[in-house]
C-alpha positions as CSV (number, residue, x, y, z in Angstrom):
1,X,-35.8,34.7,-98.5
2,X,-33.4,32.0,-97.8
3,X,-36.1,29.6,-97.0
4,X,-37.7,30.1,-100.9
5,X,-34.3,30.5,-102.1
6,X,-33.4,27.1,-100.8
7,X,-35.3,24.5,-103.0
8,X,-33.5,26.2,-105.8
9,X,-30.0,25.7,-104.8
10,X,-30.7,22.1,-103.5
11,X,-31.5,21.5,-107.7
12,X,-28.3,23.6,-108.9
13,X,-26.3,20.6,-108.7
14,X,-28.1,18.4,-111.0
15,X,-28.5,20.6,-113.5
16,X,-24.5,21.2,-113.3
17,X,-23.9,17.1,-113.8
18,X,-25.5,17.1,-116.8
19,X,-23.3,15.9,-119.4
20,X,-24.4,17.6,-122.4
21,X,-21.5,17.6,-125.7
22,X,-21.7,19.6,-128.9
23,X,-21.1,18.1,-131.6
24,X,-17.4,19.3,-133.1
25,X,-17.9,19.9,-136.3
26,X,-13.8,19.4,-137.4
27,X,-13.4,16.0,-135.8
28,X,-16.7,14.3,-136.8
29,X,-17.0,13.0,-140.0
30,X,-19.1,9.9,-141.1
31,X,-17.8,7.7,-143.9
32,X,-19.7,6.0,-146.3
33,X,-19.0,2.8,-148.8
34,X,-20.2,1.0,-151.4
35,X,-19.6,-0.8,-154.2
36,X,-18.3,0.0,-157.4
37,X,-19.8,-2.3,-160.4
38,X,-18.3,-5.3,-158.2
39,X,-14.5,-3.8,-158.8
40,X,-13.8,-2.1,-155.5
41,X,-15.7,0.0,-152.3
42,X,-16.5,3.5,-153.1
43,X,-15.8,5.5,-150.4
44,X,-16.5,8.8,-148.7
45,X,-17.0,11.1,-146.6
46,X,-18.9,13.9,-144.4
47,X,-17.2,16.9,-142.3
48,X,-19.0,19.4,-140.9
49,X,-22.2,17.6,-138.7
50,X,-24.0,19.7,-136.1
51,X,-26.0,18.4,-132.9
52,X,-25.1,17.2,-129.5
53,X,-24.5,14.3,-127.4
54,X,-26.2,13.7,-124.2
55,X,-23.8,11.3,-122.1
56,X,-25.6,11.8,-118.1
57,X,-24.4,9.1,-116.5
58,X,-22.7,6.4,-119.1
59,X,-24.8,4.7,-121.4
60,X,-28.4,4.6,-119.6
61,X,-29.5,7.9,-120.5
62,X,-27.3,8.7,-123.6
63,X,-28.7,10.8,-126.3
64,X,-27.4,11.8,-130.2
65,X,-29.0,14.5,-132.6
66,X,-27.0,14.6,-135.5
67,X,-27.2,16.2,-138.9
68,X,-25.3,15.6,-141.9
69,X,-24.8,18.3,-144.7
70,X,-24.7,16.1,-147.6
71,X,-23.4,18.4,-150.1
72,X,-20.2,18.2,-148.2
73,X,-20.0,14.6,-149.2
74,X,-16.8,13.8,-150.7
75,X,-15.3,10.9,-153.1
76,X,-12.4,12.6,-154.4
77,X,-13.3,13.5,-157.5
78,X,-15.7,16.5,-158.7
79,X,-16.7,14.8,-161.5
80,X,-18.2,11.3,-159.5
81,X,-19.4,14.2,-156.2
82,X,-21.8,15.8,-159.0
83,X,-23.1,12.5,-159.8
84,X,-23.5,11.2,-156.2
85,X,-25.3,14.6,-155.1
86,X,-27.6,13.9,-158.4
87,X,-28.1,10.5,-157.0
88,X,-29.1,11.9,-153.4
89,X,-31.0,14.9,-154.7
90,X,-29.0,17.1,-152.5
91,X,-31.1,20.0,-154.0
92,X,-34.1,19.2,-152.3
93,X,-32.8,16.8,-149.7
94,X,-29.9,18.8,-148.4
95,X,-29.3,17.0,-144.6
96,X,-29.5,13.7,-143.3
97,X,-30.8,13.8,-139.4
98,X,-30.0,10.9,-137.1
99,X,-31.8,10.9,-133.6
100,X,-31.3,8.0,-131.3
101,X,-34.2,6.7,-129.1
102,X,-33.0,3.7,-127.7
103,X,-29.7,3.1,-126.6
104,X,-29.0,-0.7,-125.0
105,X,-25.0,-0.8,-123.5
106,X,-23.4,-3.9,-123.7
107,X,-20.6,-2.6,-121.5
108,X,-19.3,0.1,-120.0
109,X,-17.9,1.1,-123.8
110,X,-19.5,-0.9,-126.0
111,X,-23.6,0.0,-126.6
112,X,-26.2,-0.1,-129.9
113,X,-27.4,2.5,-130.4
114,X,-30.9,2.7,-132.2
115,X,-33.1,5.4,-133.6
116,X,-34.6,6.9,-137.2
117,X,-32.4,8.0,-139.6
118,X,-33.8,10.3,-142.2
119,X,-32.1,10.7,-145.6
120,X,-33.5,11.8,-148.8
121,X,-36.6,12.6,-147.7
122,X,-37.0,9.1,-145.8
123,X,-37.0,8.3,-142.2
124,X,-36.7,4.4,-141.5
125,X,-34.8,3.0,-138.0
126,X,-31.6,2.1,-137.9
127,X,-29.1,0.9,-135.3
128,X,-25.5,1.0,-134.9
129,X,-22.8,-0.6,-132.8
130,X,-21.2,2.4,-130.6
131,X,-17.6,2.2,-129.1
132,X,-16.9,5.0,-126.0
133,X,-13.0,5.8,-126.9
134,X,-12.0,8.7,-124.3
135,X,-14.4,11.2,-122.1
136,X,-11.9,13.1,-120.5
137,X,-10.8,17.0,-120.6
138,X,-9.2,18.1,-124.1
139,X,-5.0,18.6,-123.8
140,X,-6.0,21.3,-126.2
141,X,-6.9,24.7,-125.0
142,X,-10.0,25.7,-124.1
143,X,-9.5,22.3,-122.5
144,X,-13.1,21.4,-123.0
145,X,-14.4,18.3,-121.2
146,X,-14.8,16.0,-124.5
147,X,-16.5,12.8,-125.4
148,X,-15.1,10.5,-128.4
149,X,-17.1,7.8,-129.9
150,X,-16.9,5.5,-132.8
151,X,-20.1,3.6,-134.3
152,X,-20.5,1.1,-137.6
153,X,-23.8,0.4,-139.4
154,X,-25.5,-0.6,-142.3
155,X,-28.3,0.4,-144.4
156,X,-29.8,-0.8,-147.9
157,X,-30.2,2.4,-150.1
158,X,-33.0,1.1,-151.5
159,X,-35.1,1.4,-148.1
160,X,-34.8,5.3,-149.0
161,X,-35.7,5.8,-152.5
162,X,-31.9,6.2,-153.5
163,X,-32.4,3.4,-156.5
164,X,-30.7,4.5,-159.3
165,X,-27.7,2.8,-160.9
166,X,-27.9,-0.7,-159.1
167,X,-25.7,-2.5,-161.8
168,X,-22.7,0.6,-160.8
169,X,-23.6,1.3,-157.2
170,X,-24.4,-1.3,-154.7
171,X,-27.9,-1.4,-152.8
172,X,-25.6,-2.2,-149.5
173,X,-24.3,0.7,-147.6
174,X,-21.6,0.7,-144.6
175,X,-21.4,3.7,-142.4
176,X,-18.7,4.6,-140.1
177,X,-18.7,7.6,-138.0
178,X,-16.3,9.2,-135.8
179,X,-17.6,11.7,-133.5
180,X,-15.7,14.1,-130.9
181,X,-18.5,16.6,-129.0
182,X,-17.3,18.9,-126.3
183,X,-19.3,20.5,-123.7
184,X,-20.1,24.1,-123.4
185,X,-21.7,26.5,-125.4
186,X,-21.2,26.7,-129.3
187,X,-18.7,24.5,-131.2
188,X,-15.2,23.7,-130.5
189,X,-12.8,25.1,-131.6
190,X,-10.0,23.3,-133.9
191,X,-7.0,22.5,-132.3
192,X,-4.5,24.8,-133.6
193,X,-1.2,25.0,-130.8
194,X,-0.4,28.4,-129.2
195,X,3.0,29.6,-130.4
196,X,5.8,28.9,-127.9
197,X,6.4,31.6,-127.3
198,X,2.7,33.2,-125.5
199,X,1.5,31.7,-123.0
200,X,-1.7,29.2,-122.7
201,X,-4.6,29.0,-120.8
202,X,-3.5,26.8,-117.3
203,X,-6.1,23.7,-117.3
204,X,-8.8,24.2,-114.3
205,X,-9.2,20.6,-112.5
């Protein structure tokens, strides 16, 4: 029994290295600008992604799988969110989906990250400059190992059918995302401090 049992354990431990991260829904968001008639940069923003981030052994084998709800996006006013969900035909094109295929590090923080964006109802590469901030155990209980990132890119709106209004909204958009993914199974959840006065979980080393 052992000796059939033994092949098996010898691959336990890779399996338990795997550095696979969930995507934290509360601390990833993913801002968007553009301009306004020439006057100022319109901005907002998504909460509420889903996906994971692989991260085995730094950058060589890193992975993302992200999607975006875009009704959620915001730009502070109801009145301009109706019109940029018209623009975006959230109705029939509800997500975005981001999923990287190439991914070239520049350092042990600094990578691009490439892959194919899809976004109403068009999937066309894109690449975007990827900062590691932290990959470290959460101060927060559960005290989930976490991994933090922050990437810029751009895209042209135009590249996916979004090509209404170009004297009001400019072709040229710039992305920022901010991403927190924990691992273990489900998503995170938000950091909210036990009161003082029960006691918390002790962190595990």
């Amino acid at each position: 029994m052992l000796r059939r049992l033994l092949p098996t354990l010898l691959l336990v431990p890779a399996f338990a290295s795997a550095e696979q991260f969930a995507i934290d829904p509360v601390h990833t968001r993913v801002m968007v600008a553009a301009s306004h008639a020439g006057f100022s940069q319109a901005i907002g923003a998504v909460s509420g992604s889903s996906g994971r981030v692989d991260f085995d052994d730094g950058w060589a084998n890193a992975k993302v799988d992200v999607t975006l709800p875009m009704q959620k996006l915001d730009f502070g006013d109801a009145g301009w969110n109706r019109a940029v969900q018209n623009l975006l035909a959230t109705d029939r094109f509800a997500d975005a989906h981001f999923v990287s295929d190439r991914v070239t590090p520049r350092d042990a923080n600094h990578a691009e990250i490439c892959g194919t964006l899809t976004l109403h109802g068009v999937s066309k590469p894109l690449c975007m400059d990827a900062t590691l901030n932290a990959l470290k155990r959460h101060p927060m209980p559960p005290f989930r190992r976490t991994a933090g990132f922050s990437a810029t890119a751009k895209l042209d709106r135009f590249d996916y059918g979004i090509d209404d209004w170009p004297s009001v909204i400019g072709r040229d958009v710039e992305l920022r995302i901010e991403i927190e993914a924990s691992r273990g199974i489900g998503a995170p959840k938000p950091d909210v401090p036990a009161p003082s006065n029960e006691p918390t979980e002790t962190p595990t080393p």
